[in-house]
C-alpha positions, 0 to 999 in steps of 0.5 A: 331218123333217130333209130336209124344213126344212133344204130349206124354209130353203134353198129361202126363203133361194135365193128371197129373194135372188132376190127382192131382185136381181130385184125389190129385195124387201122394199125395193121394199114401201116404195113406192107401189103403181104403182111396185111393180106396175110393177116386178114387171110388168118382171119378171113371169116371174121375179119369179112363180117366186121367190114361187112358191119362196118359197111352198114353203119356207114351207109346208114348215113344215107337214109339218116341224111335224107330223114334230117333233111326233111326235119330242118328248115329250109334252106340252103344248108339243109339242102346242101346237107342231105347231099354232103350226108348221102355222098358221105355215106355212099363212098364210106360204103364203096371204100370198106367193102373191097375188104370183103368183096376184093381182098379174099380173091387176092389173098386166094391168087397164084401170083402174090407179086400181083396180088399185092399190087392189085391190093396196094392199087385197091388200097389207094384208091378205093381206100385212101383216096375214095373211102378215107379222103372223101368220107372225112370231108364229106362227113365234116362237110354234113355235120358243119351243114346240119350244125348250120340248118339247125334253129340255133341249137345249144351252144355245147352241141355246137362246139362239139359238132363242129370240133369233132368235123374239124379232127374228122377233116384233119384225117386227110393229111394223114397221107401226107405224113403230117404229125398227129393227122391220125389221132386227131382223126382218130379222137375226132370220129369218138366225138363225132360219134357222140354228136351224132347220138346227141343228134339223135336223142335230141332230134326231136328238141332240135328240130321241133321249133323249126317244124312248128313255125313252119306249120304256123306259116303253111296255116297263115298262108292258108287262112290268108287265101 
């Protein structure tokens, strides 16, 4: 589990910045859809691989979720939170591969009329609506959950967990035009993505007295019978 999110992080954090140097990522999103096909078809090869990049540390938020799960103790929140982990890595997933997958055949059409409306549908829905919307919610959702599952971790991890999912969720008004939605989403996902590598690094710490009374138990039970 350690390897696999401190890995995803890293791998979102290197394609993020890939992104933003070679196709002004997230800004570029503010424009009109011409401008955007145009500017990813400047740089299709790189701008791909990056999407691509950023695709897989996202869905490493499935297996991650899945390993943690089965580290807390159990519960409702631990169980709840392998489904929100999963659930927000599968529609982060769906959301950034119509760049590499869908956008190439538009920025290639004859008509550019209906290929700038294919992609501001696209955009909309699998971006917006599927990738943005519910990944923020979905992430936030994992992260309250796991903070939840965990035998009373340090009161700092707490903190930062749980400020970091709240500017995470903030990015959902960002479409509604609501002031500072995007830095605080933007400022949330830096410390979220330090939680989660201090989720990683100290997994072990975290979840090991929750694992050794569950031995203790199992053995307990076992001598009783």
């Amino acid at each position: 589990m350690r390897w696999t999110l401190a890995a995803g992080v890293l791998a979102a954090n290197v394609a993020f910045v890939g992104l933003g140097l070679t196709f002004g990522y997230p800004d570029v999103l503010s424009r009109p859809p011409a401008e955007i096909l145009a500017a990813f078809a400047a740089h299709q090869p790189a701008i791909s691989a990056w999407f691509v990049l950023l695709a897989l540390g996202a869905g490493t938020l499935v297996p991650a979720a899945v390993l943690l799960g089965r580290r807390l103790p159990d519960g409702p929140a631990a169980a709840l939170s392998v489904h929100a982990g999963v659930l927000a890595g599968v529609v982060q997933v769906l959301g950034l591969l119509r760049w590499p997958f869908a956008v190439p055949s538009l920025t290639r059409a004859a008509d550019p009329r209906a290929a700038e409306t294919v992609f501001a549908a696209l955009h909309a829905y699998l971006g917006t609506g599927v990738g943005e919307t519910l990944g923020y919610l979905l992430t936030a959702a994992w992260t309250v959950l796991v903070l939840a599952a965990l035998p009373r971790p340090p009161r700092w991890f707490a903190a930062l967990g749980g400020a970091s999912a709240l500017a995470v969720a903030a990015g959902v008004l960002a479409p509604l035009g609501v002031p500072g939605a995007d830095l605080a989403n933007f400022a949330g996902y830096v410390a979220w993505s330090v939680w989660a590598l201090c989720l990683a690094v100290l997994a072990d710490r975290l979840t090991g007295p929750a694992r050794a009374l569950r031995r203790d138990t199992g053995a307990v039970a076992a001598d009783a019978g």
